[in-house]
C-alpha positions as CSV (number, residue, x, y, z in Angstrom):
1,X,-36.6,-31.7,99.7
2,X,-37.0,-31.6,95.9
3,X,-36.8,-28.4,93.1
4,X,-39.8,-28.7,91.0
5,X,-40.7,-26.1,88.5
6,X,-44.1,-24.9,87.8
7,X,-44.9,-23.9,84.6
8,X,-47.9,-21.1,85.1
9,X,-49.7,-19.6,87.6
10,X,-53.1,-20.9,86.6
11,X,-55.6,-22.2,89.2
12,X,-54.5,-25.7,88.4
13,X,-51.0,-24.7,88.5
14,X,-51.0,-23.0,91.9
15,X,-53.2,-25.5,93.7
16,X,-50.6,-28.0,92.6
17,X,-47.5,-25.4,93.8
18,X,-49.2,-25.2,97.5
19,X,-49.8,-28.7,98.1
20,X,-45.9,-29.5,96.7
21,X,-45.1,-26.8,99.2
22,X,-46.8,-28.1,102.3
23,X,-45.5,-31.6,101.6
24,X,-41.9,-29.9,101.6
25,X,-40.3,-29.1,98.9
26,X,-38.9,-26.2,96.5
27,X,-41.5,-24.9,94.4
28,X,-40.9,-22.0,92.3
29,X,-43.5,-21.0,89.9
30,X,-42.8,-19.3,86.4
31,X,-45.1,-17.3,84.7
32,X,-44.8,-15.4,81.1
33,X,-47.1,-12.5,82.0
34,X,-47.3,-9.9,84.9
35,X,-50.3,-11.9,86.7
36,X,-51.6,-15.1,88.1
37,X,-54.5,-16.7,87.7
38,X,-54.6,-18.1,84.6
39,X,-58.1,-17.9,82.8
40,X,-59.3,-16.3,86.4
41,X,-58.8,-12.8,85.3
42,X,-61.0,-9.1,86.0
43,X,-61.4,-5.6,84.4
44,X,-61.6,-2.6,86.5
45,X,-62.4,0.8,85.4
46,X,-64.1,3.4,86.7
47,X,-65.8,1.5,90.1
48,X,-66.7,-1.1,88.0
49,X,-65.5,-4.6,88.5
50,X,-66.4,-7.5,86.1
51,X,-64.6,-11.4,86.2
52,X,-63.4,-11.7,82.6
53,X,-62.9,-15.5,83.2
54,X,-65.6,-18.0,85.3
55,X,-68.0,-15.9,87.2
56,X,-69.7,-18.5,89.4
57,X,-67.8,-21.5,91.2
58,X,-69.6,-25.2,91.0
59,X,-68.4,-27.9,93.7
60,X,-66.0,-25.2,95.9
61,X,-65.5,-28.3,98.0
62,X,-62.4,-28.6,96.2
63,X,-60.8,-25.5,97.1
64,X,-61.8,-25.7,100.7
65,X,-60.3,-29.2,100.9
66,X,-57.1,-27.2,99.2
67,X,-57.1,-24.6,102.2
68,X,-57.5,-27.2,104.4
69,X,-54.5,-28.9,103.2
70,X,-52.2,-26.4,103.0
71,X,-53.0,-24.0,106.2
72,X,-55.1,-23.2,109.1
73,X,-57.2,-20.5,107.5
74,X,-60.1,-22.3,105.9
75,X,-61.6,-21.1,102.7
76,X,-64.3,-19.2,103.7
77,X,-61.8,-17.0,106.1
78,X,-59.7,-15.8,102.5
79,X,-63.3,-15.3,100.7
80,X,-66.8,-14.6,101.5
81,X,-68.4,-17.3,99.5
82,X,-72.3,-16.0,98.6
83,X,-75.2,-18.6,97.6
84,X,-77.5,-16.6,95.3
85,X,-81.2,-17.3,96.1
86,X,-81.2,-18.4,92.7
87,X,-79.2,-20.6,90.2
88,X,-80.4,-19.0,87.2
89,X,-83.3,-17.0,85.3
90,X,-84.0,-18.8,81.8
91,X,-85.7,-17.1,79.4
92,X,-86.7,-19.4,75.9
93,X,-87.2,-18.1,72.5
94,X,-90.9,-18.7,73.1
95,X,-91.3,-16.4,75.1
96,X,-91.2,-18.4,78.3
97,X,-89.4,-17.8,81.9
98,X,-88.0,-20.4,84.3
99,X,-86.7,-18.8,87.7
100,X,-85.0,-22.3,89.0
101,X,-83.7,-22.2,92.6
102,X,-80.0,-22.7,93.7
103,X,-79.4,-26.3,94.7
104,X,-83.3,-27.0,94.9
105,X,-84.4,-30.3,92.9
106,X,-88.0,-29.8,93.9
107,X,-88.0,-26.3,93.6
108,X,-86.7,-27.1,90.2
109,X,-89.5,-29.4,89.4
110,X,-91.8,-27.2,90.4
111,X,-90.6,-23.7,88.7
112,X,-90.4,-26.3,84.8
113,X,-93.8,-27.5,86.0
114,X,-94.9,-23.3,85.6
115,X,-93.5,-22.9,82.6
116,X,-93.6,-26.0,80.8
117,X,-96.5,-27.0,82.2
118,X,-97.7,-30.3,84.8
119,X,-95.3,-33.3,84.2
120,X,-92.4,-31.3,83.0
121,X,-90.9,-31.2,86.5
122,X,-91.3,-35.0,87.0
123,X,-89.4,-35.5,83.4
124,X,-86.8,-33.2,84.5
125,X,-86.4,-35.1,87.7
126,X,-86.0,-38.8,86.6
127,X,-83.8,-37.1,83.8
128,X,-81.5,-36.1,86.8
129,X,-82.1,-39.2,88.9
130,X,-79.7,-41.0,85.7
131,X,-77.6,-38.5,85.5
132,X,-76.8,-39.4,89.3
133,X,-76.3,-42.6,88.8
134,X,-73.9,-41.2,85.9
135,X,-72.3,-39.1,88.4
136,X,-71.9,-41.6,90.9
137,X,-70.6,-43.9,88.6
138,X,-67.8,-42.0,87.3
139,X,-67.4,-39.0,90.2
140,X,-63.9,-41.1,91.8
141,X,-62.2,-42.3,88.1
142,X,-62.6,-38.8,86.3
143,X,-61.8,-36.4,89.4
144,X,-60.2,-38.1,92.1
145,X,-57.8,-40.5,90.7
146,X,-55.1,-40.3,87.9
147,X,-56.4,-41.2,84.8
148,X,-55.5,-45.3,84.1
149,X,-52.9,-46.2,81.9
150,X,-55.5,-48.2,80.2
151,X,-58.0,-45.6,79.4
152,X,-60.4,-47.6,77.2
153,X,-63.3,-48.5,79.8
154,X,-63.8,-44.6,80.6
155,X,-64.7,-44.2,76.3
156,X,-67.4,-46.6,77.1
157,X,-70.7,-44.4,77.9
158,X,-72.3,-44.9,81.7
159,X,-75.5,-42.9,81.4
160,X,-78.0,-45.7,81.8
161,X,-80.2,-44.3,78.6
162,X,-84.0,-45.6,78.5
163,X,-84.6,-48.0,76.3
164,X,-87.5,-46.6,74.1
165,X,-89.3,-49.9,72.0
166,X,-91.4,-49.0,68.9
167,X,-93.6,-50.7,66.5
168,X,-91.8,-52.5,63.7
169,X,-88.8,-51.2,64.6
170,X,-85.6,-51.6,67.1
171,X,-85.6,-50.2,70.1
172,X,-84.0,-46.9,70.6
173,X,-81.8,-45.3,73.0
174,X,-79.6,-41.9,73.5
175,X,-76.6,-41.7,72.9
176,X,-76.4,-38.0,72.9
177,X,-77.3,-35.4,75.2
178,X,-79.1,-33.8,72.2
179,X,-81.2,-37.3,71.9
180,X,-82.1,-37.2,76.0
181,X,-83.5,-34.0,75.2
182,X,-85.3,-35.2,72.6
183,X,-86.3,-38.6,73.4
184,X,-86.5,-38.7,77.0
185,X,-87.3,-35.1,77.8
186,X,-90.0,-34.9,75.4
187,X,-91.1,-31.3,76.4
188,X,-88.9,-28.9,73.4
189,X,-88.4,-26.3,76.4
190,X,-87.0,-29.3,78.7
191,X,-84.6,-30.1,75.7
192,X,-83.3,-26.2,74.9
193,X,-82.8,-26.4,79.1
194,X,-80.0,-29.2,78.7
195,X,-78.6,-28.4,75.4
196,X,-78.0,-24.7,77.0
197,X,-75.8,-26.9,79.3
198,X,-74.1,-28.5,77.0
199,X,-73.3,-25.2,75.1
200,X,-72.2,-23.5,78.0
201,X,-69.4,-25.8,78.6
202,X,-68.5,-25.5,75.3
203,X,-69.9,-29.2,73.8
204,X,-71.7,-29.6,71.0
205,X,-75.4,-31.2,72.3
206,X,-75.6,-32.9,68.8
207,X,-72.1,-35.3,69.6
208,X,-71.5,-35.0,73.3
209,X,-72.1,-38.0,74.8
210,X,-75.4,-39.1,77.4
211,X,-72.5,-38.9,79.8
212,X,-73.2,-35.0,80.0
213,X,-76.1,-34.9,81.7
214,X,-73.5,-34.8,85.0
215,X,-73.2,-31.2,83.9
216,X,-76.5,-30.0,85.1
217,X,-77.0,-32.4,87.6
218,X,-73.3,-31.2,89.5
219,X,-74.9,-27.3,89.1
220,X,-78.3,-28.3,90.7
221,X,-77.2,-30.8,93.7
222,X,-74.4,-28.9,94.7
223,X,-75.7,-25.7,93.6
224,X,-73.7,-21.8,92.1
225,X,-72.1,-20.1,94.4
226,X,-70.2,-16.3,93.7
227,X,-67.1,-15.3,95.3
228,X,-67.7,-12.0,96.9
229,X,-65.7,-9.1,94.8
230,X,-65.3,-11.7,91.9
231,X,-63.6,-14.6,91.2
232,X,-60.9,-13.4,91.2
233,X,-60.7,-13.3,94.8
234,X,-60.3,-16.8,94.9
235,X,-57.3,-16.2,92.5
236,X,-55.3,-13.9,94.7
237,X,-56.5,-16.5,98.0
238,X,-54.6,-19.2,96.7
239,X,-52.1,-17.2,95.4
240,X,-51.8,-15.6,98.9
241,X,-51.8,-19.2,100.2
242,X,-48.8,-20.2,98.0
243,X,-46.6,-17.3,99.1
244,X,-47.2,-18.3,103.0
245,X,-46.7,-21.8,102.3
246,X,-43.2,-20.4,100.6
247,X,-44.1,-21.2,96.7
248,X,-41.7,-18.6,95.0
249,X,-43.4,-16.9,92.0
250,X,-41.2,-15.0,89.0
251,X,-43.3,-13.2,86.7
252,X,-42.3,-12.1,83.1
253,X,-40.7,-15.6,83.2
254,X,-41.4,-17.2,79.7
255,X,-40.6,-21.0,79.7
256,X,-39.6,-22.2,76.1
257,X,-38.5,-25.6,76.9
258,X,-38.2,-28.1,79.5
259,X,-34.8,-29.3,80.0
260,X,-34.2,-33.2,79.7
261,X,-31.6,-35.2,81.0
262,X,-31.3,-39.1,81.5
263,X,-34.6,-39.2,80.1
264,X,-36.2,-37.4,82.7
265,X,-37.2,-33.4,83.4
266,X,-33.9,-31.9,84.7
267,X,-35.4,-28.0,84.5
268,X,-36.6,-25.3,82.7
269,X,-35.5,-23.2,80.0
270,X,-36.4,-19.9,79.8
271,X,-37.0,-17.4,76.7
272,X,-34.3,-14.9,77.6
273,X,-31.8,-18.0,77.8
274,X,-31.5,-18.8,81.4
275,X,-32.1,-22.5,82.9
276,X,-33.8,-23.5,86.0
277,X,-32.6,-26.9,87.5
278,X,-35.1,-29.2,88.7
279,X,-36.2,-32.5,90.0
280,X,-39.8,-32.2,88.7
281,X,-42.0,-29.5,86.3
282,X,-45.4,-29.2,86.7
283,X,-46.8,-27.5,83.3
284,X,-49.6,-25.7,84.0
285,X,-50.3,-24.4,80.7
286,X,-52.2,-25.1,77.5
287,X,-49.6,-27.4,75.4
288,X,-49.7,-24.4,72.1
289,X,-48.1,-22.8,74.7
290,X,-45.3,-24.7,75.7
291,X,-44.2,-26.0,72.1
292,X,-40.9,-27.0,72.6
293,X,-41.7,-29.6,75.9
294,X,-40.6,-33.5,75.0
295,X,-43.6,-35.6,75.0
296,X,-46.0,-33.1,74.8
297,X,-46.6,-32.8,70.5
298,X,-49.4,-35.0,69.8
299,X,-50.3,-36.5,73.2
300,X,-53.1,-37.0,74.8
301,X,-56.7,-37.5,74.9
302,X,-58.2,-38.1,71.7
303,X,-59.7,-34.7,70.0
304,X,-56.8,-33.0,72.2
305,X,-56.0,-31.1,68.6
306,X,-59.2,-30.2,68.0
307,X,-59.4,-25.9,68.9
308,X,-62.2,-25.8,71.5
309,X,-64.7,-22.9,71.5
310,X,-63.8,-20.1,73.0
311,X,-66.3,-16.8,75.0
312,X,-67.1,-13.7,73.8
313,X,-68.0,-11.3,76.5
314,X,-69.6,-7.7,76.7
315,X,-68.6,-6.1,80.2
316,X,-71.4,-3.6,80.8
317,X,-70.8,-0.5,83.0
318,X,-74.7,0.6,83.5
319,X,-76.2,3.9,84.9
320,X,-79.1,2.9,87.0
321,X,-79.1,0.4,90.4
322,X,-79.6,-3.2,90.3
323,X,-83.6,-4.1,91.0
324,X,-84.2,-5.8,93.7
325,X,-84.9,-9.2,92.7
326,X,-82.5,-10.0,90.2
327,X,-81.5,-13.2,89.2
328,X,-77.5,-13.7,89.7
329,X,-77.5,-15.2,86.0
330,X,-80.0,-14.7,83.4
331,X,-79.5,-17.3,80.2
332,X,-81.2,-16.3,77.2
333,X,-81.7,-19.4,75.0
334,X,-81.4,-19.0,71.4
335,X,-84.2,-20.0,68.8
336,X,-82.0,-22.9,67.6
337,X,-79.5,-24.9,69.6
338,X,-78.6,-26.8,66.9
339,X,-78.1,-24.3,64.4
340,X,-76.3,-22.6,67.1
341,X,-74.1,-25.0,67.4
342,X,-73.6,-25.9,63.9
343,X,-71.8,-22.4,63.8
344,X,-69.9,-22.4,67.2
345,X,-68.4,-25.9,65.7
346,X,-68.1,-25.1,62.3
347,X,-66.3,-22.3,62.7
348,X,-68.3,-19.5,62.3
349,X,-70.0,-16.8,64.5
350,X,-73.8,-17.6,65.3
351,X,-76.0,-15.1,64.2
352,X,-78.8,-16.4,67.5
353,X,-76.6,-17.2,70.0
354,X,-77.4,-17.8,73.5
355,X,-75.9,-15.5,75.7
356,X,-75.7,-15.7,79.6
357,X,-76.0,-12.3,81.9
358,X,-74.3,-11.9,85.2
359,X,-75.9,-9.3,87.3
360,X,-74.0,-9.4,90.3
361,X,-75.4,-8.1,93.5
362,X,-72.4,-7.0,95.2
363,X,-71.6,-3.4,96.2
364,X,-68.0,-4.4,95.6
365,X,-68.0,-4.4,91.7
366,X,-69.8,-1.1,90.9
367,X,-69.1,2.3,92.4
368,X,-72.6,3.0,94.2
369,X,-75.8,1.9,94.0
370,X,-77.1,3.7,91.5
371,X,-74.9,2.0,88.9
372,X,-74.2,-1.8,87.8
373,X,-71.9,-3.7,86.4
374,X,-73.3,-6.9,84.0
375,X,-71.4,-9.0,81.9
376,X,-73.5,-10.5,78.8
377,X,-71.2,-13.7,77.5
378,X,-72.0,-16.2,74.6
379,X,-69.9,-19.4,73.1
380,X,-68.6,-18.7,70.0
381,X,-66.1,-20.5,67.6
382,X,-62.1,-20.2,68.3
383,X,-60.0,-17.1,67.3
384,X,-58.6,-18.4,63.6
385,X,-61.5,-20.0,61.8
386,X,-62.8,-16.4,63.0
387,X,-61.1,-13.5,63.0
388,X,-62.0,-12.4,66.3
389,X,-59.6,-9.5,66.4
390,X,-61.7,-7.7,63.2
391,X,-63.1,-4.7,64.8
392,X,-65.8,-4.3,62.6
393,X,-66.9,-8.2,63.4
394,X,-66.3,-7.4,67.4
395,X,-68.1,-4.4,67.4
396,X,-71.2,-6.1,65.1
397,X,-71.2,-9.3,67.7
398,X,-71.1,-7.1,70.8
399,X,-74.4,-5.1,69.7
400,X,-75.8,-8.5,68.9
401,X,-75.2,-9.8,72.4
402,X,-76.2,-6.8,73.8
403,X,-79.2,-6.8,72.0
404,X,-80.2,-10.3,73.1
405,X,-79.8,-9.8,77.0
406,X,-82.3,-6.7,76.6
407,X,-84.4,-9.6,77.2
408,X,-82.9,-10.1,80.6
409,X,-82.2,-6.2,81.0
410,X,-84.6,-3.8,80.2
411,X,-83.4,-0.6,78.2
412,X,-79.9,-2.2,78.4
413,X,-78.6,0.0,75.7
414,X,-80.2,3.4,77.3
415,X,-78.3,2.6,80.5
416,X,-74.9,1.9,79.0
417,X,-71.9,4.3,80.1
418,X,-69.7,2.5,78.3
419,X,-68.3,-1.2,77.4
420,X,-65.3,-3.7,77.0
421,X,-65.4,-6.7,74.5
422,X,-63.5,-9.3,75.4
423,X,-62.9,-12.5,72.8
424,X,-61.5,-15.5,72.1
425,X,-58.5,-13.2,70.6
426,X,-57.5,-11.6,74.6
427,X,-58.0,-15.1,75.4
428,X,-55.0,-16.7,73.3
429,X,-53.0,-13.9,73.8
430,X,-53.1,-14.1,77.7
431,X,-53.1,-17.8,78.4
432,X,-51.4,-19.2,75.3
433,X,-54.9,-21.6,74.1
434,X,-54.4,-22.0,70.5
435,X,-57.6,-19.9,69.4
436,X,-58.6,-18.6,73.2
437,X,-60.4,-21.9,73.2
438,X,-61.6,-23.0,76.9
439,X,-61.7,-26.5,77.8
440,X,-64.7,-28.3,78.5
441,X,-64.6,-31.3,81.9
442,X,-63.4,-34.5,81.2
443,X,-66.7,-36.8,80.6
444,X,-66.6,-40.8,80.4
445,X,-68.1,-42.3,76.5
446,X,-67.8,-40.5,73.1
447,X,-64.7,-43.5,72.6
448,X,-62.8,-41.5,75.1
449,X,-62.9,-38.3,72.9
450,X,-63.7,-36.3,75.7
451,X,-61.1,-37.7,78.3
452,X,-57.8,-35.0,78.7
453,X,-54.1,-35.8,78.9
454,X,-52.9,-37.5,82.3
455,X,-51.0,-35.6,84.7
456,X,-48.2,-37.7,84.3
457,X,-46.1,-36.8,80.6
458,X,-43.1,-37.5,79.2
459,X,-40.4,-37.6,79.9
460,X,-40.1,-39.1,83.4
461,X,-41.1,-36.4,85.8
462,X,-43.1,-33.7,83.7
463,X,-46.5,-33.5,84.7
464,X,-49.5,-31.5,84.2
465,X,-51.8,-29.8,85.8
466,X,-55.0,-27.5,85.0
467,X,-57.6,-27.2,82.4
468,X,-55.8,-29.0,79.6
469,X,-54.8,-32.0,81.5
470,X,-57.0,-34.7,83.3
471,X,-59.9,-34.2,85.0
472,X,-60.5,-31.0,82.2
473,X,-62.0,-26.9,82.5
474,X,-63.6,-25.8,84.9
475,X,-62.9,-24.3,88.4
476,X,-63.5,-27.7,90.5
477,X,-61.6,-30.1,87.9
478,X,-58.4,-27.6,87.6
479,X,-58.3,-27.6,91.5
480,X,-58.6,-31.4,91.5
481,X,-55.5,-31.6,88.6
482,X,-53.9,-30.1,91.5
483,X,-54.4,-32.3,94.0
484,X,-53.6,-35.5,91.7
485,X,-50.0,-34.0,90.6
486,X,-49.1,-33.3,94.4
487,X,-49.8,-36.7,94.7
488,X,-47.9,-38.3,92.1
489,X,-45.1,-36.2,93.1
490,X,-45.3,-36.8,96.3
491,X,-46.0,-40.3,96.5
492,X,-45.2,-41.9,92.8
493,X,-46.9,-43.2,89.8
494,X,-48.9,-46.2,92.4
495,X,-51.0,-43.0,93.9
496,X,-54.3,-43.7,93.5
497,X,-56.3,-40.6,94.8
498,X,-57.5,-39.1,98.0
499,X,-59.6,-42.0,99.8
């Protein structure tokens, strides 16, 4: 039986800490603030309930593979996991509505076919047909196995772009998911559709590579699903499932160091002074907010210094019931996805954002039904370059959001009770991210830019786990940094993955 020390109580962090647990060791977990959860947060207030982190779950595969695992209460016995009739409502600048079905690729075709008109399904569709072969390519090296010492291959691009010839001239090919839209999509509705994907996983469309197009395809073959009460159920689930399993948890526990001996981790120290022995530490937290860990100052994928964006949300408490008929998610594209992004990137707050609405129909987030709870969310640049924490620039952005999801919500100001901003400013300040950036997946091309630290650091027997490590953000790839550390742990650096 070995000590290991986990640093955080982040979804990564925790799905790590139960698997560790089941395979028999010591696992104590140490987390600076009062909660766990990591990014995974909520607001109450009044009956109202609103996520303040991820509000939909992608691929929850991985986290029933982590209940089965670790205990004989399967997933769907901790949460009720709900399937919204619909992945999302997408409304375009022009005016334009797609309703597109939850894990439907014909019914997808045929809703872009309505609004785009005849042909613009069948683009969409061979679109997605090469972003399977993407997917299928590089689902086992970028989520199932630790990242290869020699990383190179991975910075090499898989999305098997058309080759386009013209007259007089080379042939031409995307290398960019903002050149598919353009050049393979054709259709300028088709093309705001995927660089709103992009955008919402916090990539630029004008640099991220072809390899993206995974992004949409993951959301519409394995469809969105909503944890019933929030996401943050699924929080305090595998929470719960780490205290049975025997994890031990110490909250208001600040790590300021990891202890090294022999040239391996030894421990933790702790801001108040105290040490923690152990065999192993698993850090489970952005590295600006472990500063003082060996091995970890300038490591890692390449852009790893770069601030990523960060989310500016608008929690809604509404008189008024929620319509029947709603879409779970509304997305409100903006004019300009490139200018858009030009400002989310260069540091600056877009003035036409696109901003995303979760209308959740769940009796458990508002106080009756004649009120509801929506959360209206855009990307915007990191806390720093802005100054997210001005309360005249907060309360300006807010009204601007709020503004553009009238076109989801009708009368949205009229039926406001009141509201809570939320910005990239709570963000650091809760979960350490320099500049409350969130991370985006790991994705294979762009010369590797896009590829995250591996979960095994320096020195010998620090590891890491969550969104800032390999496979990325997101719910499915923090879960599945879980996994891969448990295994290392438990089985050594020739682990290779579940088979």
């Amino acid at each position: 039986m070995a000590r290991i020390a986990v640093i955080g109580a982040g979804m990564g962090a925790m799905a790590a800490a139960a698997r560790l647990a089941v395979a028999g060791h010591r696992v104590t977990v140490y987390e600076r603030t009062a909660a766990y959860g990591g990014s995974v947060g909520g607001f109450e207030r009044d009956g109202f309930g609103f996520d303040t982190g991820p509000a939909v779950l992608h691929v929850p595969a991985v986290y029933r593979d982590l209940f089965v695992k670790t205990g004989k209460e399967p997933l769907e016995a901790c949460v009720e996991l709900v399937q919204p009739e619909h992945d999302a409502l997408h409304v375009f600048a022009d005016g334009r509505r797609a309703l597109l079905p939850n894990a439907s690729r014909g019914g997808v075709a045929a809703a872009l076919d309505g609004a785009f008109g005849a042909g613009a399904g069948a683009r969409w569709a061979d679109f997605l047909g090469r972003a399977g072969e993407t997917w299928a390519r590089t689902r086992r090296p970028l989520l199932e196995e630790p990242l290869p010492a020699d990383p190179a291959p991975l910075g090499r691009d898989p999305y098997p772009a058309l080759r386009r010839r013209r007259l007089l001239r080379g042939a031409r090919q995307a290398a960019t998911l903002a050149e598919v839209g353009a050049w393979e999509l054709g259709v300028p509705g088709l093309a705001a559709l995927l660089d709103g994907y992009a955008l919402a996983y916090g990539l630029d469309p004008r640099t991220a590579p072809a390899s993206a197009s995974v992004l949409p395809y993951l959301e519409q073959t394995f469809g969105t699903w909503y944890v019933r009460g929030g996401l943050r159920r699924l929080a305090r689930a595998v929470y719960e499932r780490c205290v049975a399993r025997g994890v031990e948890f110490v909250f208001g526990a600040e790590v300021a160091a990891v202890v090294e001996k022999d040239g391996a981790a030894a421990g933790v120290e702790l801001a108040d002074g105290t040490s923690a022995a152990a065999d192993a530490v698993v850090a489970g937290v952005a590295p600006a907010a472990l500063p003082a860990a060996p091995g970890q100052e300038g490591e890692g994928a390449t852009g790893a210094g770069d601030v990523a964006p960060g989310r500016f949300t608008v929690l809604l408490a509404l008189r008024g019931g929620r319509p029947a008929g709603t879409a779970h998610r509304t997305v409100v594209h903006a004019p300009s996805a490139a200018e858009e992004a030009a400002a989310v990137f260069g540091g600056s707050p877009a003035e036409r954002p696109t901003v995303t609405v979760v209308r959740p129909d769940d009796p458990a987030v508002r106080p009756d039904a004649e009120h509801e709870a929506v959360a209206v969310t855009a990307v915007v640049a990191p806390h720093g370059p802005v100054d997210w924490s001005d309360r005249a620039l907060r309360v300006r952005y807010a009204d601007l959001l709020v503004a553009a999801a009238a076109a989801a919500v009708p009368e949205l100001a009229q039926r406001t009770l009141w509201r809570e901003v939320r910005t990239p400013a709570e963000t650091e300040r809760e979960t350490g991210a320099r500049g409350g950036g969130v991370p985006a997946p790991a994705l294979a091309g762009a010369g590797g830019r896009l590829l995250h630290p591996a979960n095994s650091a320096r020195p010998r027997g620090l590891y890491r786990a969550g969104g800032w490590s390999h496979p990325g953000g997101g719910l499915p790839h923090a879960g599945m940094s879980g996994a891969l550390v448990a295994g290392l742990v438990v089985e050594g650096p020739g682990f290779r993955g579940s088979q």
